[in-house]
N, C-alpha and C positions, 0 to 999 in steps of 0.2 A: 792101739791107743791113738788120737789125734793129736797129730802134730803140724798140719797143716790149716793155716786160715785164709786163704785167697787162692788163687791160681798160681802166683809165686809167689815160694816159703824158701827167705833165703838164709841158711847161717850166720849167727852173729858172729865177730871178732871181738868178742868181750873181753878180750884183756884190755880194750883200749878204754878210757873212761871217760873220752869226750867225743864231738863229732868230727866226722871228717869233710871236708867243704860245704857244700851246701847239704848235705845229706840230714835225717835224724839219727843216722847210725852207720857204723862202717861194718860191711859185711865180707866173709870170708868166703870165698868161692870155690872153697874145695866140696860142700853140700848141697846139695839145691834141689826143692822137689817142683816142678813145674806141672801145669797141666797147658794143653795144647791150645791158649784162648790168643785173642788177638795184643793184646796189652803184653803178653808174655813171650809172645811172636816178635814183636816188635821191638824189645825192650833186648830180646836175645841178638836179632839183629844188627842192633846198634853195640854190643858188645862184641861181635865180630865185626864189624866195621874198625873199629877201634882198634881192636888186636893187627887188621889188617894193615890200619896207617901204621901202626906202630909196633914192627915186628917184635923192636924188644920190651913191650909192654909187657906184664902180666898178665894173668888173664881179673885176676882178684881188682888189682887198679884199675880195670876196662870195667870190671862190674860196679864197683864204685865209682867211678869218672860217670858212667852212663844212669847212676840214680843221680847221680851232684845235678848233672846236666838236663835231665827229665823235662822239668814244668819250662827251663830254656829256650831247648831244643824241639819241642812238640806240642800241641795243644789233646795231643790224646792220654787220654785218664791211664795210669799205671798203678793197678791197686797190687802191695804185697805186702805181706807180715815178715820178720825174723822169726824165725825159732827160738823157742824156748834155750838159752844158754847151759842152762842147768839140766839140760833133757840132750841137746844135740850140742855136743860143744867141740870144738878144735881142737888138739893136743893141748895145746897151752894151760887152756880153762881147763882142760880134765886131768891133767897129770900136775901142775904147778898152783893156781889154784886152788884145785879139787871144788869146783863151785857145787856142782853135781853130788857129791860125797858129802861136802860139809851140810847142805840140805837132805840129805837123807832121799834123795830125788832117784828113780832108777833112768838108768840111762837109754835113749834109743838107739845114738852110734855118736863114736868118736871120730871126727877125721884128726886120724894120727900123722901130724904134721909137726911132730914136735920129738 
């Protein structure tokens, strides 16, 4: 089944129900499917940057810091989709929620972080 729309497909954090700084959505970085383009190069780059200023960073804050910061910090294009919540969801949304369950949706992977 397709679950991927761009080059980078990142997990949502859907328990949260609003945005987080400049971003359209706060994503959780324990899933990620990348394929090896320049935007996704770059974008992972500056997420290791980040982790590297700041050792006790996250790595989940570093991937969010580095979309908030994106159109900022660069003038090169960064195309990525979330994932469906209700198809790939973190612990939270799959065990507390049940967004996935109450949709009747089959799941492709939990990151069980909950």
């Amino acid at each position: 089944r397709e679950v991927v729309g761009s080059p980078l497909n990142l997990m949502s954090d859907a328990h949260f129900d609003y945005s987080m700084g400049g971003t359209q959505t706060f994503v959780n970085s324990g899933f990620a499917y990348m394929a090896p383009e320049t935007g996704t190069i770059s974008f992972m780059r500056e997420v290791v940057k980040l982790l590297a200023s700041r050792p006790d960073k996250m790595d989940q804050d570093a991937y969010n810091t580095a979309l908030s910061n994106w159109k900022r910090r660069t003038d090169e294009p960064l195309t990525f989709s979330v994932m469906d919540p209700a198809t790939v969801s973190c612990g939270w949304v799959y065990f507390m929620r049940r967004l996935g369950q109450r949709e009747g949706r089959d799941m492709i992977a939990v990151h069980n972080n909950w």
